[in-house]
C-alpha positions as CSV (number, residue, x, y, z in Angstrom):
1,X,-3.3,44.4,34.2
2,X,-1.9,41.3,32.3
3,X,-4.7,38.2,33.0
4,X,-3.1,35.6,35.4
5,X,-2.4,32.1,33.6
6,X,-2.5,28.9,35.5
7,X,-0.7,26.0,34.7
8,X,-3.0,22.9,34.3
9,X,-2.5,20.3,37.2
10,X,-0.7,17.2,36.2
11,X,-3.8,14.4,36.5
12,X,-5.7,17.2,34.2
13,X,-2.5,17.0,31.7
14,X,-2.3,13.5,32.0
15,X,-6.3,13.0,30.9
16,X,-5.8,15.4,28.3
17,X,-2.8,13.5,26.8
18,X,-5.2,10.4,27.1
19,X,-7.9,11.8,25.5
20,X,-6.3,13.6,22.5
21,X,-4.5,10.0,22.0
22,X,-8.0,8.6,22.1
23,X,-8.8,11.0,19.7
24,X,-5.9,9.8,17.5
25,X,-6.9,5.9,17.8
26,X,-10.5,6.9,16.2
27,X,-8.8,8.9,13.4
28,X,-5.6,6.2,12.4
29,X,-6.6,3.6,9.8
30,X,-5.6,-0.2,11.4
31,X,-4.4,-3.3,9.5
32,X,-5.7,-6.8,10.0
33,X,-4.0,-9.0,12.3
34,X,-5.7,-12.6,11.6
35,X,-1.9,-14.1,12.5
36,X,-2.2,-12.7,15.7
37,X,-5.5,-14.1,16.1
38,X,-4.7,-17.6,15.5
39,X,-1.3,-17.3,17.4
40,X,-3.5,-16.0,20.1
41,X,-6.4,-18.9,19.9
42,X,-3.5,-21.9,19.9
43,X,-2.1,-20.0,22.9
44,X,-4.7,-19.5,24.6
45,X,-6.4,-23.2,24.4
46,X,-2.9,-24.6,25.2
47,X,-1.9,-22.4,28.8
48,X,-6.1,-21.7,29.2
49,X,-5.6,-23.5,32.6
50,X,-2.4,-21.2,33.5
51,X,-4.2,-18.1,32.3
52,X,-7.2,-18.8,34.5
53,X,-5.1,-18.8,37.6
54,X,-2.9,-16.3,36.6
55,X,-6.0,-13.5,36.0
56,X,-7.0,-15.0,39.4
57,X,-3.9,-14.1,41.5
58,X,-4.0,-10.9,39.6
59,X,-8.1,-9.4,40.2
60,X,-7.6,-10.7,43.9
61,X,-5.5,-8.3,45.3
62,X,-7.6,-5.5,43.4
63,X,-10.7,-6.5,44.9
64,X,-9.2,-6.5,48.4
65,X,-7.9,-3.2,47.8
66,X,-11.1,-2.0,47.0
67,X,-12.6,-3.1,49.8
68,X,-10.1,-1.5,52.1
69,X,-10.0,1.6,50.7
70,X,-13.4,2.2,51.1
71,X,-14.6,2.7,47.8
72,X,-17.2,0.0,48.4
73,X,-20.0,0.4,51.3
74,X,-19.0,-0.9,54.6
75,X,-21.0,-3.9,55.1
76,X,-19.2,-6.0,52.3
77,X,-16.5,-7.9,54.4
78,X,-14.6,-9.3,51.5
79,X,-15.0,-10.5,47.9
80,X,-13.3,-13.6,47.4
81,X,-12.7,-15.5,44.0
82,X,-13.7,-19.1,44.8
83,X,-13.2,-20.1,41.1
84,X,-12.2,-18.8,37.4
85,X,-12.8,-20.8,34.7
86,X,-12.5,-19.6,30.6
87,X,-13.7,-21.1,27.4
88,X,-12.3,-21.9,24.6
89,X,-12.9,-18.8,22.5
90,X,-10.0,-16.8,23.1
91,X,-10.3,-12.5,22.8
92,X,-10.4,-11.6,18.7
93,X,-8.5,-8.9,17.9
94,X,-9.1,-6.5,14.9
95,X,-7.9,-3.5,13.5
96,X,-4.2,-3.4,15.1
97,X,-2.4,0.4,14.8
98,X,1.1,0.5,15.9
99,X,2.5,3.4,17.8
100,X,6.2,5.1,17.1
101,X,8.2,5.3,20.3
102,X,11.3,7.3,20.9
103,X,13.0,4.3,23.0
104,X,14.1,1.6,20.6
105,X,13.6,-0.9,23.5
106,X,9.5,0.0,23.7
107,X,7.2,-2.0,21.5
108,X,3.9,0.5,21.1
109,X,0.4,-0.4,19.8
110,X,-3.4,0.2,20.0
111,X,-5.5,-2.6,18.8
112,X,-9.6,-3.5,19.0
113,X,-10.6,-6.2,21.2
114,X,-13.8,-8.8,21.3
115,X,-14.2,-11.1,23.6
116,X,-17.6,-13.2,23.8
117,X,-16.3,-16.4,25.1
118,X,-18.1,-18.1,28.2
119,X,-15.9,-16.8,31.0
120,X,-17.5,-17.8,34.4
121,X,-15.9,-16.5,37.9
122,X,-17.4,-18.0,41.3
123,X,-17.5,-14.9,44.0
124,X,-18.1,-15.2,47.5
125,X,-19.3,-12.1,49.2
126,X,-19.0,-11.4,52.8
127,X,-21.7,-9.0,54.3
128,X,-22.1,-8.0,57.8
129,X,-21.6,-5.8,60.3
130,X,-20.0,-6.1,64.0
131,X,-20.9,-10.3,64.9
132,X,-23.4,-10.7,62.3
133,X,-22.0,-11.9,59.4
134,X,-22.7,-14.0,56.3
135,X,-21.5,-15.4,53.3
136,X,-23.6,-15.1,49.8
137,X,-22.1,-17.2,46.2
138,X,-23.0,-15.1,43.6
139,X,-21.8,-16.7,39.9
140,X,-20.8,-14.0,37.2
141,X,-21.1,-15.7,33.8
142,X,-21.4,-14.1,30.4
143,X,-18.8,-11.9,30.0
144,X,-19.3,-9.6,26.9
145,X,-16.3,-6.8,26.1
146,X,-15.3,-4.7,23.2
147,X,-12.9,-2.0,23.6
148,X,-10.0,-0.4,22.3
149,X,-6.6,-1.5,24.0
150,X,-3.1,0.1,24.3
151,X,-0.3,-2.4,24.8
152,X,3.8,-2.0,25.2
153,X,6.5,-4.3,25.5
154,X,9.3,-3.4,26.8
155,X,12.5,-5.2,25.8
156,X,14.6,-6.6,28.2
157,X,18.6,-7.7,27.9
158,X,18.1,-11.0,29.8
159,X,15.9,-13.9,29.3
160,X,12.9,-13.9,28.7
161,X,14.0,-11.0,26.7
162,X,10.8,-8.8,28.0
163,X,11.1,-7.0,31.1
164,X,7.4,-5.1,30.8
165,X,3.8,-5.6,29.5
166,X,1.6,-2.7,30.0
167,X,-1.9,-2.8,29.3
168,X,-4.4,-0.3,29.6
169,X,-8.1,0.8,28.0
170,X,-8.0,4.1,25.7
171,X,-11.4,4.5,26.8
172,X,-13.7,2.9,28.7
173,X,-14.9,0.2,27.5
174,X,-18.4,-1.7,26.8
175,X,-18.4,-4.6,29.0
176,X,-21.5,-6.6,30.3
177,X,-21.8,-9.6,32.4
178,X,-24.7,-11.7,33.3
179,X,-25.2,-12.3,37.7
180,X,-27.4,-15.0,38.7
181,X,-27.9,-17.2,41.8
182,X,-25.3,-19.7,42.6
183,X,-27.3,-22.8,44.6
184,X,-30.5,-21.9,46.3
185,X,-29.2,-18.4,46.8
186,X,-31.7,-15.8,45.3
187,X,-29.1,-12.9,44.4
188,X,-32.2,-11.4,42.3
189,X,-34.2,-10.7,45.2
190,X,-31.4,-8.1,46.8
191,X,-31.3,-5.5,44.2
192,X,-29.2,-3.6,46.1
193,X,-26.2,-6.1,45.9
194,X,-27.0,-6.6,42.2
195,X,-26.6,-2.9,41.0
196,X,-23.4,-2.8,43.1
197,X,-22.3,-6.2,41.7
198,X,-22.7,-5.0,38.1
199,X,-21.4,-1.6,38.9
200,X,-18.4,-3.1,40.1
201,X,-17.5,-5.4,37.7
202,X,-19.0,-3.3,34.7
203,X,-17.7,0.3,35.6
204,X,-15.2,0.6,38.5
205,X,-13.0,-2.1,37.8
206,X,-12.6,-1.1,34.2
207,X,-11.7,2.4,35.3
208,X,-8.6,1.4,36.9
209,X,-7.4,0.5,33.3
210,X,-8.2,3.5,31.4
211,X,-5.6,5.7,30.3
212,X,-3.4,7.0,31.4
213,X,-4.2,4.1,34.2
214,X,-2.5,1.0,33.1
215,X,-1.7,-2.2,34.5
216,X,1.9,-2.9,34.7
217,X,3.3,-6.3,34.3
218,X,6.5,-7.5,35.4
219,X,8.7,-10.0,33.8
220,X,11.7,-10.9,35.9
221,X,14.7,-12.6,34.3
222,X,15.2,-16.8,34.8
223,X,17.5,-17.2,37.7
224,X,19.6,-19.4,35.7
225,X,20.7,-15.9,33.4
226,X,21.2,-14.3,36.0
227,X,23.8,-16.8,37.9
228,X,25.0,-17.1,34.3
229,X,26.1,-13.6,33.9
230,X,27.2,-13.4,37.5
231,X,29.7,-16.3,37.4
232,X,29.5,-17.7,33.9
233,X,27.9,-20.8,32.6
234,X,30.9,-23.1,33.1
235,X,30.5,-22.7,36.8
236,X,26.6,-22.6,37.2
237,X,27.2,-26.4,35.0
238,X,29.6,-27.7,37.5
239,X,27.7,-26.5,40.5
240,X,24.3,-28.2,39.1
241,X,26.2,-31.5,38.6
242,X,27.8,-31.6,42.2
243,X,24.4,-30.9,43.4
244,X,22.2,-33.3,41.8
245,X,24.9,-36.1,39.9
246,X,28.1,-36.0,41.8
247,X,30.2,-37.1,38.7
248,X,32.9,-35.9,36.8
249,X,31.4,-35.9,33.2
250,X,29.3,-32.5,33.2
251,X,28.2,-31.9,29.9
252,X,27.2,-35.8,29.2
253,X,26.1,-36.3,33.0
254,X,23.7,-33.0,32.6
255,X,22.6,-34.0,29.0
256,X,21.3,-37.9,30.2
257,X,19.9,-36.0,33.6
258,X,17.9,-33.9,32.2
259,X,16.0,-32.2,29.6
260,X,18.7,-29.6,28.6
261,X,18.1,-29.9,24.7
262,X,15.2,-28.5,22.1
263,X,12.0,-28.3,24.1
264,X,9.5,-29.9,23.0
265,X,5.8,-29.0,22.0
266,X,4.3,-27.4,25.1
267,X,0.9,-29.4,24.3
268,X,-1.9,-29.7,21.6
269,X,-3.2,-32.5,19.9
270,X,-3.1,-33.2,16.1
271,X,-6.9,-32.6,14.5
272,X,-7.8,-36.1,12.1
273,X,-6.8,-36.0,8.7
274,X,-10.5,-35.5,7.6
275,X,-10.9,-32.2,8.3
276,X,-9.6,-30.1,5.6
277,X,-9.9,-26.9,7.0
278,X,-11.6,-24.2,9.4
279,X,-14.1,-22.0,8.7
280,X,-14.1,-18.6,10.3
281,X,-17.8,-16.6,10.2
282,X,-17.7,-13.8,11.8
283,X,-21.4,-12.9,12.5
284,X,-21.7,-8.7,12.6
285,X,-25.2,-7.7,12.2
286,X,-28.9,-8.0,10.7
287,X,-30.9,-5.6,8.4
288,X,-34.9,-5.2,8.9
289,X,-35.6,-8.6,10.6
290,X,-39.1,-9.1,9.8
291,X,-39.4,-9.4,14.0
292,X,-42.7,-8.8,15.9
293,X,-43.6,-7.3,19.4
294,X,-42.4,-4.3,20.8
295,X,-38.8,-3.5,21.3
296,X,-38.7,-4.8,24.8
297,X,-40.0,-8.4,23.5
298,X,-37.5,-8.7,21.0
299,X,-34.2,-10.8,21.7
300,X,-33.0,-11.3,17.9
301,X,-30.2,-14.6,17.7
302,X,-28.6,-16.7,15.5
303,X,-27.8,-20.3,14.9
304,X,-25.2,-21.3,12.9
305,X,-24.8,-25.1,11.8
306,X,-22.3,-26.6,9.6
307,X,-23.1,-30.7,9.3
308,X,-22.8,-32.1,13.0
309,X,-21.6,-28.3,14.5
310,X,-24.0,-26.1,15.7
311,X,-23.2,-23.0,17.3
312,X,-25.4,-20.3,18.9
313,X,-24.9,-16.7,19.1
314,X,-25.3,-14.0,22.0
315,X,-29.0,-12.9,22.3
316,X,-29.0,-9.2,21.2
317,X,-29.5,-7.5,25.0
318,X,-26.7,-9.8,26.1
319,X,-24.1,-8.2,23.8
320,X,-22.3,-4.6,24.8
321,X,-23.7,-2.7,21.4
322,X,-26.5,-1.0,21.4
323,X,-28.6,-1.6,18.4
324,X,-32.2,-0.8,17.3
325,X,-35.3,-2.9,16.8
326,X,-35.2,-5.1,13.7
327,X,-31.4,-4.6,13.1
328,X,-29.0,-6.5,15.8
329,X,-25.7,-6.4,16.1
330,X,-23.4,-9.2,17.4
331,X,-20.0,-8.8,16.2
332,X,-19.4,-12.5,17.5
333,X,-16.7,-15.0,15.7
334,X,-17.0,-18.3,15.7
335,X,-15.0,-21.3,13.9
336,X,-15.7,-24.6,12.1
337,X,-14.1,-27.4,11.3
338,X,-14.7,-27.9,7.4
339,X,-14.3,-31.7,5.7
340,X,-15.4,-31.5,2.0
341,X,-15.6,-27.5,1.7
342,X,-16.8,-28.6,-2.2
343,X,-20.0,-30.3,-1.0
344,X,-20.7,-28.6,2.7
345,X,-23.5,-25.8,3.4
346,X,-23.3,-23.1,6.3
347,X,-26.8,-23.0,7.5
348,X,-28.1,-19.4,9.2
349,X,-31.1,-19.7,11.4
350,X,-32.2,-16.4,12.7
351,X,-34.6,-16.5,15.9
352,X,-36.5,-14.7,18.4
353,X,-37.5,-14.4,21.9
354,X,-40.9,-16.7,22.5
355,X,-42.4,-13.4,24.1
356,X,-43.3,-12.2,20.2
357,X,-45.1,-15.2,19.2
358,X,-42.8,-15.6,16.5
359,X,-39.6,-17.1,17.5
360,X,-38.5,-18.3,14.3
361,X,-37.7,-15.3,12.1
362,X,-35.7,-16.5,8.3
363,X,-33.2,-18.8,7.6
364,X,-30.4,-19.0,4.6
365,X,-27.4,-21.0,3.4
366,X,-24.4,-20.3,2.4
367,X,-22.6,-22.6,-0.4
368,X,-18.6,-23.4,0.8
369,X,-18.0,-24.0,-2.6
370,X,-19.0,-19.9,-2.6
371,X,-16.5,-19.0,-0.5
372,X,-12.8,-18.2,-1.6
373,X,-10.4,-21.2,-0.8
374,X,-7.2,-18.5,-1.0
375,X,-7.7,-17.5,2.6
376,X,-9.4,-13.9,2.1
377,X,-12.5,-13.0,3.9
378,X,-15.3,-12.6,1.9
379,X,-18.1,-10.3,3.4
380,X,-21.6,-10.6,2.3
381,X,-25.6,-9.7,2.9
382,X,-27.0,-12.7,3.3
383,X,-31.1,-12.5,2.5
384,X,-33.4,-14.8,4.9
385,X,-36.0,-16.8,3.6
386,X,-39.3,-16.7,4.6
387,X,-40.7,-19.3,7.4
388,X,-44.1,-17.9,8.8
389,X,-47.1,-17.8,6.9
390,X,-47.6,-14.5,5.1
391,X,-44.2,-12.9,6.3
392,X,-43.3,-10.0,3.4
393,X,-40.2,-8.3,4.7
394,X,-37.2,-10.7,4.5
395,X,-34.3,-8.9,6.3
396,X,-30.8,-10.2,6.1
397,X,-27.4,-10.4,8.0
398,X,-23.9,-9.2,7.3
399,X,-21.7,-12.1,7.7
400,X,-17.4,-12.4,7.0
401,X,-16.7,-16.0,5.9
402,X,-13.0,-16.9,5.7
403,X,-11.9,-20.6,5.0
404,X,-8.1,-21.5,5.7
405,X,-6.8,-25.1,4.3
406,X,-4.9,-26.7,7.0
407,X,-0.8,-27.4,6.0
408,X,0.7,-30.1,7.5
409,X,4.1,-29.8,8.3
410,X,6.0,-33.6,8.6
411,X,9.2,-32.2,9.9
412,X,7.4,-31.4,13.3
413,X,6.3,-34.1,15.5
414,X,5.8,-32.2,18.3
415,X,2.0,-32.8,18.3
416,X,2.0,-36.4,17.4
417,X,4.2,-36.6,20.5
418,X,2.0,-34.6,22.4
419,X,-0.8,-36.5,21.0
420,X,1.0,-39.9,22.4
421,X,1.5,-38.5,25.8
422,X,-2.3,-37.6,25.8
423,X,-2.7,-41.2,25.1
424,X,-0.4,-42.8,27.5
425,X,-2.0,-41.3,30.3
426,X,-5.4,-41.6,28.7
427,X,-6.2,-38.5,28.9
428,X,-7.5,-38.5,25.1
429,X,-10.8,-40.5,25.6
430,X,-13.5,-38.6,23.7
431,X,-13.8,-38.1,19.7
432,X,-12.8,-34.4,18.2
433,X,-16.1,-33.2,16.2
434,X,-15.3,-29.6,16.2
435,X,-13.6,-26.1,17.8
436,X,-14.8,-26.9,21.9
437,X,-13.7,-30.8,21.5
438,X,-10.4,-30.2,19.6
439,X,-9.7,-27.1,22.5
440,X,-11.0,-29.5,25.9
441,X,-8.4,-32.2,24.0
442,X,-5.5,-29.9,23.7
443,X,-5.4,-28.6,27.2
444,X,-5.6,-31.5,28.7
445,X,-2.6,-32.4,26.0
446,X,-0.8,-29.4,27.8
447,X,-0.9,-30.6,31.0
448,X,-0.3,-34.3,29.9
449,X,3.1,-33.1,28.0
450,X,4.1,-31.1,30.8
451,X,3.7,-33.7,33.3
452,X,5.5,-36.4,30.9
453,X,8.8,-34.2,30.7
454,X,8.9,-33.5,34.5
455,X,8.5,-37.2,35.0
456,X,11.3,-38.2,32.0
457,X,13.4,-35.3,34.4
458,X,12.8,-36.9,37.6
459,X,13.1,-40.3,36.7
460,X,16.7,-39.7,34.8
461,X,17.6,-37.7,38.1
462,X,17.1,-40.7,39.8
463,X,18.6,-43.1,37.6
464,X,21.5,-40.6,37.2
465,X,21.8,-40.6,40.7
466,X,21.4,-44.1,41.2
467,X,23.9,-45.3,38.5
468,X,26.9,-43.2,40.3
469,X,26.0,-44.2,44.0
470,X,26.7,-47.6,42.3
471,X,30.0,-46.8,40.5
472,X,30.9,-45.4,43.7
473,X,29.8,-48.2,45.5
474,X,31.5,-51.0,43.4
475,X,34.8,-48.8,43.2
476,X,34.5,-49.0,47.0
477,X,34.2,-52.7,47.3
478,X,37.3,-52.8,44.7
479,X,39.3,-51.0,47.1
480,X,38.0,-53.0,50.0
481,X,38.8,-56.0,48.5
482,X,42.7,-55.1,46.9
483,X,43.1,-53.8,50.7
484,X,41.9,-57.4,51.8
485,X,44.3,-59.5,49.5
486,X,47.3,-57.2,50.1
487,X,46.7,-58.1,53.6
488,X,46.9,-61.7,53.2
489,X,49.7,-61.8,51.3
490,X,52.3,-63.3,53.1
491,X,55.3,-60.7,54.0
């Protein structure tokens, strides 16, 4: 008798596709993608404001359809976001491999993803049961994720020219996030809430993204292509200027109205002439930290300081890799800006938690004039000096340096115009001195830019409008007043 075979079910075929193209991901060599990177950072400091309410709207609805699905226990109410706000380090991406599609129209790749910025979201919890209800703020701060994620564009024959972004996880992914009280509320003393908390946001809510899950993003085409290739442009132009001019001149009438030519820069500011360049250190790990105390005391972090700029890294337990005692690992980029790279020193101070007794473990420097101006990254072990009285073992970190000359380009003023806006409506009051000033300034040199154009719009409307009201007006009193003297006129 001839064994029966069983055709696998289709969610079992669908996480074995998933997992043999995980498989696949580990296996493929990548390529670097540093132009994606700084694309991504301009991007993402310019529309930061946009982003945060757009990732908003989007985990809402999730988190209400969590809730009334059941999936969480019965006495939370509601989880509300009160408030999203991001910093100014934007996700880093690494090791980019592009997928082959059969559809010409698909765009297909898997690429590795850091994110260590300062990402705090505002929840408000509603607990209860029957008429007994409450409210608890809980602030989730911290965020720490490093994962590998599949993207596809899909392209679209319409403007904006994309139709779909899919994103998704190829596994799950390491993600940790610090909870703590918000106000006088002690969120530590209800463990109960906190494990769920953390498993929510660490666990569940990541699941819903790993493949073949995927979050599917919809781009819908601009109305005006859409009446364009309905009824043509010629007639979309003349109904706009009966609508808002009422003159006979389209194309000139439409072209002194409004802002119909070359856009221009969506915001930014222009960084002073003095700084030369960035700096880019991407801080990955240490090697035999001459660190004291047990394992559970020690909390290994660095402090990175070029002239007036001084940044601090994640604390080893805060990050999502798991490392062991003496030998951390960050994986956290940060960025500098560099004024005489000939003369300037990158200082590395490497500390600990105060529970060893010995929170200052080495220090080193690192000569700029060391570092290749071409624009390469240059990796290297850097050893620690000595600071405590009879300390043997050195250690060292692994460090990527990369410095990029900044290249001016006089042709585009769309900065310096920026830049003017920023300063009309004073909106540029505080000094740039490095990455988080020169990212606060070109926000708000976003939404300054944005708000001069739709005021230049309006206000040409209006004069527009104005100007033929009075045409019509004085051709009006003409005809009034020929119609008066032909009445006089004797017959």
């Amino acid at each position: 008798m001839s064994p029966l075979h069983c055709r696998p079910c289709p969610a079992a075929r669908a996480a074995e596709r998933a997992a043999r193209q995980a498989a696949l991901v580990e296996k493929s060599p990548g390529e670097s993608v540093e132009w994606v990177n700084m694309c991504f950072r301009k991007i993402w400091r310019v529309y930061q404001r946009g982003l945060e309410r757009w990732v908003s709207d989007l985990l809402q609805p999730v988190f209400d359809g969590l809730v009334q699905a059941g999936s969480l226990p019965t006495w939370l109410l509601r989880l509300r976001i009160v408030e999203l706000t991001f910093d100014h380090e934007a996700p880093y991406f690494s090791n980019m491999r592009r997928r082959n599609s059969r559809k010409d129209s698909d765009l297909t790749g898997v690429v590795d993803l850091r994110y260590t910025g300062g990402a705090r979201m505002l929840l408000m919890l509603e607990l209860g049961q029957g008429r007994w209800r409450f409210k608890i703020p809980v602030l989730v701060s911290d965020l720490d994720v490093q994962c590998a994620l599949w993207l596809k564009l899909r392209l679209a024959p319409m403007c904006p020219w994309i139709g779909t972004i899919s994103l998704a996880f190829v596994g799950p992914p390491a993600v940790k996030v610090q909870l703590s009280p918000y106000n006088r509320v002690r969120l530590m003393r209800i463990p109960v809430l906190q494990n769920l908390l953390n498993q929510l946001l660490t666990v569940d809510l990541p699941a819903l993204m790993v493949l073949p899950e995927r979050l599917e993003i919809s781009v819908p085409p601009s109305v005006t292509s859409i009446a364009e290739a309905a009824v043509g442009r010629d007639t979309i132009m003349r109904a706009v200027a009966s609508a808002v001019l009422q003159v006979d001149s389209l194309e000139q009438a439409l072209l002194a109205a409004l802002p119909l030519g070359p856009q221009a820069a969506a915001g930014g500011v222009s960084l002073p002439d003095f700084f030369r360049g960035e700096l880019t250190v991407l801080l990955r790990e240490g090697r035999d930290l001459p660190v004291w105390g047990m394992p559970w005391q020690s909390n290994p972090w660095v402090r990175l300081v070029l002239g007036d700029q001084a940044v601090a890294s994640r604390r080893d337990s805060e990050t999502s890799t798991k490392s062991r005692h003496g030998s951390p690992v960050w994986n956290q980029e940060v960025q500098f800006l560099v004024e005489v790279p000939e003369k300037q020193v990158l200082e590395i101070y490497v500390n600990d938690s105060h529970l060893t007794g010995r929170p200052k473990v080495g220090k080193a420097i690192v000569q700029l004039k060391d570092v290749p101006l071409t624009g390469h990254p240059m990796s290297v072990w850097v050893p620690l000096e000595p600071v405590n009285p009879g300390q043997t073992r050195q250690g060292e970190v692994l460090l990527d340096i990369t410095f990029k000359h900044f290249e001016d380009d006089e042709q585009d003023s769309g900065y310096r115009e920026a830049q003017e806006y920023a300063r009309t409506m004073q909106q540029q009051s505080e000094q740039i001195t490095d990455i988080r000033s020169a990212a606060a300034a070109s926000s708000r040199a976003a939404v300054a830019a944005s708000a001069a154009i739709s005021a230049i719009a309006m206000t040409k409307a209006a004069a527009a409008r104005a100007a033929a009201r009075a045409a019509q007006a004085a051709k009006d009193a003409g005809a009034a007043a020929l119609n008066t003297a032909a009445a006089a006129l004797p017959h």
